[in-house]
N, C-alpha and C positions, 0 to 999 in steps of 0.2 A: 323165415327168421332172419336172414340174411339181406334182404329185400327191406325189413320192417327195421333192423339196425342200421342201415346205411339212410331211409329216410327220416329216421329223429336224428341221425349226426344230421344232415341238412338242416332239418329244422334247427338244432343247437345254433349252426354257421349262421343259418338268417339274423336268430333272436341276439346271437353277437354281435354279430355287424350293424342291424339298425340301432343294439343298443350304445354301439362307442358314437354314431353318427347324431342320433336322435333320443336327447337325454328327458328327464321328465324328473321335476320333483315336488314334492308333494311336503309343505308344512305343516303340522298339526298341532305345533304349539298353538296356544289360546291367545297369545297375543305377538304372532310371527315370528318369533324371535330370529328365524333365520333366514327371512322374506326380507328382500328391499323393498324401500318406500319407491312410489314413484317419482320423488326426485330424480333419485338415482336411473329409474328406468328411460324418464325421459328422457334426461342428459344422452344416454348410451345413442337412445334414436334418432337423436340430432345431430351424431358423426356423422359428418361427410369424409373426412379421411381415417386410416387406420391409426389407432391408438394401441401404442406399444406400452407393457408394462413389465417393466425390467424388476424384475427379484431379486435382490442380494440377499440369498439365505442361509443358512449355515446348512446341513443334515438335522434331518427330524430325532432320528433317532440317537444324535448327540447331545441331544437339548437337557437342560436340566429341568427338573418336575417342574419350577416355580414358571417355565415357559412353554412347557408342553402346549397347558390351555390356551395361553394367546397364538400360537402358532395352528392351533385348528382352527379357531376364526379368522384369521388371515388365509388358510388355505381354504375355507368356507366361501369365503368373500370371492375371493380372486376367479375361482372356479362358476363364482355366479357370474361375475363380470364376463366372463369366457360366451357363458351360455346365454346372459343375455344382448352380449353386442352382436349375436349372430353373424360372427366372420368379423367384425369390425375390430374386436377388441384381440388383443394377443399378449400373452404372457410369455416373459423370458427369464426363467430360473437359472443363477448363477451362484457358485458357492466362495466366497473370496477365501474360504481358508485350505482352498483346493491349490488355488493359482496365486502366487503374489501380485501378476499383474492388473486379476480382477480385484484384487483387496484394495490395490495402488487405484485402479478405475473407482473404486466406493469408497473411499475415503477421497478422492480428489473433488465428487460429485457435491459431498459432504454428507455421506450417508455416515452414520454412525456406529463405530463397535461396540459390544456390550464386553464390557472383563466381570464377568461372575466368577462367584469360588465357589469349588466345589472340594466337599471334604470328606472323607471313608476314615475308615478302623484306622490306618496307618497313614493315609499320607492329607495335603491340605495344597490345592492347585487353585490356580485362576486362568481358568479358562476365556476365551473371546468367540461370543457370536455374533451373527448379523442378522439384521433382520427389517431392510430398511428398501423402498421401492423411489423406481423412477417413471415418470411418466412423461411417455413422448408422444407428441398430438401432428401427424402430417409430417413427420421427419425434422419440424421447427421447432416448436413452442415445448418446452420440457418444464416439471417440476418434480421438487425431490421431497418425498417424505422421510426423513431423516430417521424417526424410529416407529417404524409399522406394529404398535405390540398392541392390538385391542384388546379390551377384557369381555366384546361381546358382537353381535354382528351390529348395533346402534352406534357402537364406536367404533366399529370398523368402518360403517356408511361415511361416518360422520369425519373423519381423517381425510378417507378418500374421494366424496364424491365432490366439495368444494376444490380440491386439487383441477379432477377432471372439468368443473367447470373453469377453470384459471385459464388452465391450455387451451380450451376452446374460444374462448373470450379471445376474438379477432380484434377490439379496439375498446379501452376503457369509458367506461361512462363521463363526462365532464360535469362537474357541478360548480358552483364558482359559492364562494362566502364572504361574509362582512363579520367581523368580531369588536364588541367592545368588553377588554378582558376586565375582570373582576379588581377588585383591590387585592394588593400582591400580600401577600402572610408574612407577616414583621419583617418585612425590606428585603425577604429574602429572593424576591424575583422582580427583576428592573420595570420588564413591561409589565406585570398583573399575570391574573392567573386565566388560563387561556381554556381553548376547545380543541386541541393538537391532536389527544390521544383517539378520542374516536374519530377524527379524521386520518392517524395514522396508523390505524391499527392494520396487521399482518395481512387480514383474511379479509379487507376491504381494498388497500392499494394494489393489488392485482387487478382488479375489478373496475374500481372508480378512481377519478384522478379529482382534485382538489385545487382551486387556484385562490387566493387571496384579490379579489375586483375592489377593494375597499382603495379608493382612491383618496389622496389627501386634495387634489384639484376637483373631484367633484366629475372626472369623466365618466359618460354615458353608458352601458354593457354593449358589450357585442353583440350582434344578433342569434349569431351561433350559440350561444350560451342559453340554456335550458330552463336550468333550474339553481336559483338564489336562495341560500342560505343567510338567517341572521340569527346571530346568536347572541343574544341578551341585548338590545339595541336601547340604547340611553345616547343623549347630548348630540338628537338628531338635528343636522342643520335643513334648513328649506331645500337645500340643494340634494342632498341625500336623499332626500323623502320625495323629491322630482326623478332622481335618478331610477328610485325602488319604480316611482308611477307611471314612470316610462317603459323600465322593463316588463310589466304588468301587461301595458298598450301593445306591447308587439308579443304576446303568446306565451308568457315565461310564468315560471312555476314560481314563490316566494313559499319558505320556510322560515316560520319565525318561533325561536326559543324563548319567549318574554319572561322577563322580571317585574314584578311590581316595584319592588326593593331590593339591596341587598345587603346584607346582615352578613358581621364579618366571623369566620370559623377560626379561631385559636384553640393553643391546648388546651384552655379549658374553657371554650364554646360559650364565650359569654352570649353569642349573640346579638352583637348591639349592632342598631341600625347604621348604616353607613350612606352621608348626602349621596345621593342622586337625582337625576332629573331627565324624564323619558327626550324634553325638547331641550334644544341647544338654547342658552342666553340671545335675545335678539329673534327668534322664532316669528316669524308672521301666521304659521298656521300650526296643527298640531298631528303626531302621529296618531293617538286616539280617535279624533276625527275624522284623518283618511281613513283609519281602515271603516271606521262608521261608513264612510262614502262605500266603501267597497263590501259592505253587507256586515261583517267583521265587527261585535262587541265585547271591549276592551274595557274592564272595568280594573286597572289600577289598585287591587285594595286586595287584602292577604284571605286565604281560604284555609280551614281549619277543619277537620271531619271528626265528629265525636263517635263516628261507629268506631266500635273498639275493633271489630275485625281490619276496620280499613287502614287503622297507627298502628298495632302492636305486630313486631314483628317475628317471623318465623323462628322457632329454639334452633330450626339449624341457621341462623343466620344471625345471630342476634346484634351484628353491626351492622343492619342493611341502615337503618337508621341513625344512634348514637344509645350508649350507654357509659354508665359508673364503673371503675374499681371498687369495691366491695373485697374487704379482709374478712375471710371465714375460716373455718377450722382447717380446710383444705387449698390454704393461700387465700390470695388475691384473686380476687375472679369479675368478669364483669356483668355487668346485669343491665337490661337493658332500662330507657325512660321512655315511660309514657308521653311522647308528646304529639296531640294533633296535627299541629303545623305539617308533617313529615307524614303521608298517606298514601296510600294504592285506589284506585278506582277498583269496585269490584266488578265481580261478572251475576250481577244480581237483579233480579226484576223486583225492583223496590215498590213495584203495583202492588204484589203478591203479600208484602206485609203493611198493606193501609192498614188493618184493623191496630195491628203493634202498634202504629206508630202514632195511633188516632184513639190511644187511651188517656186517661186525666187521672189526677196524683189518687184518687181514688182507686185507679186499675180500672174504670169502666169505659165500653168502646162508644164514641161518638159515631153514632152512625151516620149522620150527614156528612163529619167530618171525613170517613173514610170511605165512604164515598166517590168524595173531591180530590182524594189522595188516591187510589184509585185511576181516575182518569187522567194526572196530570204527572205521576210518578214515572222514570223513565228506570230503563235500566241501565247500570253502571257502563255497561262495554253494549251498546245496541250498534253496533255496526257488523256483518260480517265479513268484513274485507279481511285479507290473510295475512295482513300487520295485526289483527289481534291473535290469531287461530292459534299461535305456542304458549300465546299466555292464558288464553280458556282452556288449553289441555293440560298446562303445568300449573299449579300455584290457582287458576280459576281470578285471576287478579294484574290488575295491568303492572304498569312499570312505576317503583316509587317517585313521587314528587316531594319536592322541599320548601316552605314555604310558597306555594303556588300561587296563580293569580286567576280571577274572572275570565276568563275567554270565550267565548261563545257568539249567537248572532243575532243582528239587529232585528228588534223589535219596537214595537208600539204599547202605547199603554193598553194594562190587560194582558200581556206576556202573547201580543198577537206578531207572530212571526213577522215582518216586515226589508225584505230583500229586493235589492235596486231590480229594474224590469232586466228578465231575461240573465237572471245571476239565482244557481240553485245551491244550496248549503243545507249543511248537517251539522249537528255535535257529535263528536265521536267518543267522549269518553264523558262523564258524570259523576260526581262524588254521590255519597249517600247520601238522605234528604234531612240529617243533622249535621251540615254544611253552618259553619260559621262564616261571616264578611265582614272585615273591619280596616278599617285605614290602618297602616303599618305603625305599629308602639314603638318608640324608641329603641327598645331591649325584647328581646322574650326568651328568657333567658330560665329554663323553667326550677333549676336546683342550685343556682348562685355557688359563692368560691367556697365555703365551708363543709365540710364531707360530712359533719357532724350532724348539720343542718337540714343538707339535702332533702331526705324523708318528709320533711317538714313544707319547706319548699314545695315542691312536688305536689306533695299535697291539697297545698293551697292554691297552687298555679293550675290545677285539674279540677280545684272546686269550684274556682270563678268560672270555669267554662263551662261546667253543669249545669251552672246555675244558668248562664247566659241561655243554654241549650231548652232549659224548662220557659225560659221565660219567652221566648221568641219561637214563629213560626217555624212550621217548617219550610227548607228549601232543599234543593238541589244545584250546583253548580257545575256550569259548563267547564269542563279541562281542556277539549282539544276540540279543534271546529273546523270546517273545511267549507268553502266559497270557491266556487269556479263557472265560468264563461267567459262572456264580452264584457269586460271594465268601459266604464265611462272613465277618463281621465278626471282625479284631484282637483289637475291647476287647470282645466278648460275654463277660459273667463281671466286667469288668473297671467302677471306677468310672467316670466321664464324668470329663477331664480338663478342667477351668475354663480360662476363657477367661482374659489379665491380666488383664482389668478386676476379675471377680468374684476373684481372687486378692487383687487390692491392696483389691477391699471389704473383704473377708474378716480381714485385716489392719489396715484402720482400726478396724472393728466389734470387734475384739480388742483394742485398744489403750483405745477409747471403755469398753470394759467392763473395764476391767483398770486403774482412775487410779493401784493402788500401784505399778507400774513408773512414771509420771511421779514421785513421789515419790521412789523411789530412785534416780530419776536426776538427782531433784536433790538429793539428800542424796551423791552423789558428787560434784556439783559444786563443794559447800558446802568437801568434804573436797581437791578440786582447786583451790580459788581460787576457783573461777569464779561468777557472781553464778547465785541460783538461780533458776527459771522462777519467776516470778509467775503462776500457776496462776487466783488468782481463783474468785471464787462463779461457778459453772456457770450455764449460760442453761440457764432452764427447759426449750426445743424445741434438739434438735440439728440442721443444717442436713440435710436427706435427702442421701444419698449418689447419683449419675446414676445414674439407675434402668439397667441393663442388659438389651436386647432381649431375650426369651424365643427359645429354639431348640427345634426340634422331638426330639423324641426319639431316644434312640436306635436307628438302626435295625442289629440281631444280621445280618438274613440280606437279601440283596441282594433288592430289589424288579423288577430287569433283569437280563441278561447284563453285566458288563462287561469291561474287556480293559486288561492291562497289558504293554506296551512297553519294555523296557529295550535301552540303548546305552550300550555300557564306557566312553564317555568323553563328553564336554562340551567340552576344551579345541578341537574342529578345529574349530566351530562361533564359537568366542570372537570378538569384536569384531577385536580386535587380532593373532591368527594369521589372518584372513581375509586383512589390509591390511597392517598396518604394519610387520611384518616383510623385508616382499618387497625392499627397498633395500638390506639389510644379508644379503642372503641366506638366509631364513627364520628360524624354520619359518615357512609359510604354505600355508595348504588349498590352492591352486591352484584348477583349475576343478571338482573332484568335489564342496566341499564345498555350494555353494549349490544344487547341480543334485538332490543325497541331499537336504536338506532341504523344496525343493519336490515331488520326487516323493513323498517320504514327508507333508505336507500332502492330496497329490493320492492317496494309496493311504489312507487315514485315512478322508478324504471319500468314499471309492470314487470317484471324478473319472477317469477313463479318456480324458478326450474328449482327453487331448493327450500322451497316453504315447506314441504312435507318433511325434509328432512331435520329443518329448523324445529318441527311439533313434535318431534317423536319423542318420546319417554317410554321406557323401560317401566314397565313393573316393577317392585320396591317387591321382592321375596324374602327379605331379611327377615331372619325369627326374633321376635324383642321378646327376653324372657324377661326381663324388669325395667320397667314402665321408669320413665326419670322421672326424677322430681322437679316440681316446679318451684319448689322451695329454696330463695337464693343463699338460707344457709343450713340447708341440708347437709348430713354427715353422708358424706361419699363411702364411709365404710359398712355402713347399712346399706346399701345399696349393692358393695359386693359384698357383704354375706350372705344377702336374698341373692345374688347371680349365684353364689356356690353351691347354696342348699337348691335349688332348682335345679342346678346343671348337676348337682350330684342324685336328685331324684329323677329327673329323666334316663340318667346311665343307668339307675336300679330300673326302671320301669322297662326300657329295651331290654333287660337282660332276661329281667323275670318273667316282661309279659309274653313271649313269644312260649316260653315253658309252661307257662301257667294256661296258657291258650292252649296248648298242646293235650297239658293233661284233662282239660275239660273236654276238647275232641275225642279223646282219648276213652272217657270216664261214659259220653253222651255216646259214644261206639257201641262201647260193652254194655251198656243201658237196653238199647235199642235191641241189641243183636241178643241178649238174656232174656227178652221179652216175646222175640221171636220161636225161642227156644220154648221157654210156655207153653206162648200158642199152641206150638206145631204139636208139642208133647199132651196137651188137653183135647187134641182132635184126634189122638189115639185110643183105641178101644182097649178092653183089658187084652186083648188076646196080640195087642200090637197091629191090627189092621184099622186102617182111617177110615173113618167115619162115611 
């Protein structure tokens, strides 16, 4: 016995000791809830030095209920981080309301304290916790998460594993850009209205750095420089569009945000077109053209989608777009406008409904026609590169667009693909195939100034387009399209377009050698009144004119691969549809449009390390016990008196059902066991001995 007691304590000793050394866990949530994605995994396996993760915590068992919960998922987390950097990763828990010096260290770091109240029978306190992390990568690179509170392990990933990518990020990505900013909203911005914010957002300048190359002389890119950005590019000069085709020839990436138009956003969204013009006055060639040259078809003219799922926007979002004030019994509220111009690409194999689409006002399917539709039908998101993969797993629908434009590639008559030799492209993105094209209207302005009217409006501005849509084929429009290999050079053939500076040389040096135009220009002054130029004995030396930098040649045929990116609009990206819309009811990108311009930075760089993390979505477990109304002047009081009569039949229903369950267990008991009793008593003989 004594022998058999001392060797299960050893065995105890083993199963403890391998278990603090050698942990193991096992999820069985249905959809991980407390499994990292491999973003996170990856990152952890690409440390080369140890990553410190400093805890500023308060005590657990101080915390108030409303923090209890996030304080398990941050100790959930951190404890994965522990076990999956295998030695690399380390945690240091500190409590500043222990020490003043650690409080004095996390408030200097800028971590932040929380002052909650807490309140009992007798008294009413405000208490301070913490609960805020630092992380330090190699004893250099640190960042600080100011308030560590997730409500799940998706936001707890999602706080912390961008941080950890920051620190590891040895040297920022460079990208360079060209802007030509919008018209400024009633004078209230000097230069126009820009693209700052998604180039300065928080979660990107850690990562990528940004330089403005838009030169007023016209100078060349550096070779070092990657990848060119243009955002909404109008009033290009020859020189510009040499500079773009030169950076092209030596290997560089070109991103272009196009406008067909632009259409100006006030408080009350007329809409009216605003002059523009893609080529500068004096233009010898055209930007349309080159990118023609370069596979790239640019068709200038506005795109409009009459699928209703592609305009109408989400009830939780319903400013992703633009809507009305509407007074109802429950205030002011706003509702949104149907308008096409403002669309999603979907994630749709639009092959799958030719028959739909191949019906006639009869409702009978053309079978030839859908057929045809059939074969030539694309689907909305057909690429799987992992710039789409958050938006097929969120929402099934890309990023919204605002009045968009044509983009797509060069073909032949018969819609037969046609790509310069040894240059390969795609479309990446696709409207539905009740795509409307039309040269830009002055106005489209779909509910004019009267609120009375609106309805009306509306109305008729949606039945033109119906009509349009019955009356004309179907199409499908190219959104986003992508060209990349060996460029032939534009201006091969062509002269080198001067930069200003040599232009206004060019100009003085004409003037300098031509004195009888000063003559006759003062011999009409003579003939105007006006007193005439005293001219004077010429200085022997003329002053030299700023000598102008020498540029290297031109180069005809690309020295790399390069690759060009086009997207049919500019405007969802804009400063001011990101933000300043959203009070008045849009338009405003909502959340797809920040999340499309980071992953597309991150698909650029080939950057993967946080795509999975970028696709995760939670499960939506919320119980809806009353369905909303989609009626914009529903009585919100019906609405909860059906939430209360519900919620007060469910509390009857727990209370009762469990009892009323009981007594049927209860009732089906004595059933079964009286029946028993029967039996056993009819297999007895008179005399009491069984049968």
């Amino acid at each position: 016995m004594l022998l058999h007691a001392i060797l299960v304590l050893l065995v105890l000793g083993q199963v403890v000791y391998l278990a603090s050394r050698y942990r193991v866990r096992v999820d069985m949530t249905s959809d991980k809830l407390w499994t990292s994605t491999n973003s996170t995994r990856n990152l952890l396996a690409k440390l080369e030095e140890k990553l410190v993760v400093e805890a500023y915590f308060s005590p657990k068992d101080k915390l108030p209920v409303s923090m209890s919960g996030s304080r398990n998922w941050a100790d959930n987390f951190l404890d994965e981080l522990v076990q999956l950097g295998k030695g690399r990763v380390v945690v240091q828990r500190f409590d500043p309301n222990s020490d003043k010096a650690t409080a004095d260290t996390a408030v200097r770091l800028g971590i932040k304290p929380l002052n909650l109240r807490s309140a009992s029978a007798t008294s009413l306190s405000v208490d301070q916790h913490w609960q805020g992390l630092r992380l330090i990568y190699g004893g250099g690179k640190q960042k600080v998460v100011e308030a560590f509170l997730p409500t799940s392990s998706f936001h707890a990933e999602a706080l912390v594993a961008p941080r950890i990518k920051e620190v590891m990020t040895a040297e920022r990505r460079h990208f360079g850009y060209m802007e030509w900013p919008a018209t400024k909203n009633r004078g209230r911005r000097a230069s126009g209205v820009g693209w700052s914010r998604v180039r300065a957002h928080p979660g990107l300048k850690s990562r990528y750095e940004f330089q403005n190359v838009k030169d007023e002389d016209g100078a060349l890119l550096p070779d070092d420089l990657g990848t060119l950005f243009l955002f909404r590019p109008n009033n290009l000069s020859d020189r510009q569009r040499y500079v773009i085709d030169q950076f092209l020839m030596g290997g560089g990436t070109v991103v272009i945000f196009a406008d067909a138009v632009e259409y100006g956003i006030d408080q009350q969204r007329s809409f009216r077109r605003i002059p523009t013009a893609i080529d500068a006055p004096g233009s010898t060639t055209s930007f349309v053209e080159q990118l023609r040259h370069y596979g790239i078809e640019w068709k200038p003219r506005l795109v409009a989608d009459m699928q209703a799922d592609a305009y109408t926007p989400p009830l939780t979002q319903p400013n992703e777009y633009f809507a009305v004030a509407m007074r109802t019994t429950a205030g002011v509220t706003l509702r949104p406008v149907t308008y096409p111009y403002f669309f999603h690409a979907l994630n749709v194999d639009w092959a799958e409904h030719a028959d739909q689409l191949a019906k006639d006002v009869t409702g009978k399917v053309d079978k030839r026609l859908a057929d045809q539709y059939r074969k030539v039908l694309k689907p909305g998101m057909p690429v799987d590169d992992f710039l789409f993969a958050g938006f097929k797993k969120n929402g099934n629908r890309g990023p919204g667009f605002y009045w968009p434009t044509w983009v797509g590639l060069r073909e032949r008559a018969g819609g037969i693909q046609d790509l310069p030799e040894g240059i390969d492209g795609r479309v990446m993105l696709w409207s539905s195939p009740l795509a409307l094209l039309e040269n830009p209207p002055p106005t489209l302005d779909p509910i004019g100034p009267d609120p009375q009217q609106w309805q009306v409006r509306i109305n008729k501005f949606m039945g033109n387009l119906n009509e349009r849509v019955k009356a004309e084929a179907r199409q499908q429009v190219p959104l986003m399209a992508e060209v990349k290999g060996r460029f032939a050079s534009f201006f091969a053939g062509r002269d080198r377009p001067k930069r200003p500076s040599q232009i206004q040389e060019d100009k003085d040096n004409a003037n300098r050698d031509n004195p009888k135009k000063d003559d006759d220009a003062n011999k009409d002054a003579q003939k105007s009144g006006e007193q005439p130029q005293d001219v004077g004995p010429q200085p022997a030396v003329v002053a030299e004119a700023k000598p102008v930098a020498q540029e290297r040649a031109m180069r005809v045929e690309a020295s790399a691969p390069g690759q060009i990116v086009i997207i049919g609009d500019a405007t969802f990206l804009r400063d001011d549809v990101l933000t300043e819309y959203a009070k008045i009811g849009g338009p405003v990108s909502g959340s797809k449009a920040m999340p499309f311009f980071a992953s597309l930075l991150d698909w650029l760089s080939g950057d993967e390390d946080l795509v999975e993390l970028q696709t995760r979505v939670a499960a939506d477990r919320t119980m809806t016990l009353v369905e909303s109304s989609a009626q914009p002047n529903a009585d919100p009081r019906k609405a909860e008196q059906a939430l209360r009569s519900k919620t007060s039949w469910l509390i009857w229903l727990n209370v009762a059902g469990p009892c009323v369950l009981l007594s049927l267990f209860g009732a089906a008991l004595g059933l079964v066991r009286r029946n028993q009793k029967r039996a056993f008593l009819a297999s007895l003989d008179s005399t009491g001995v069984s049968q």
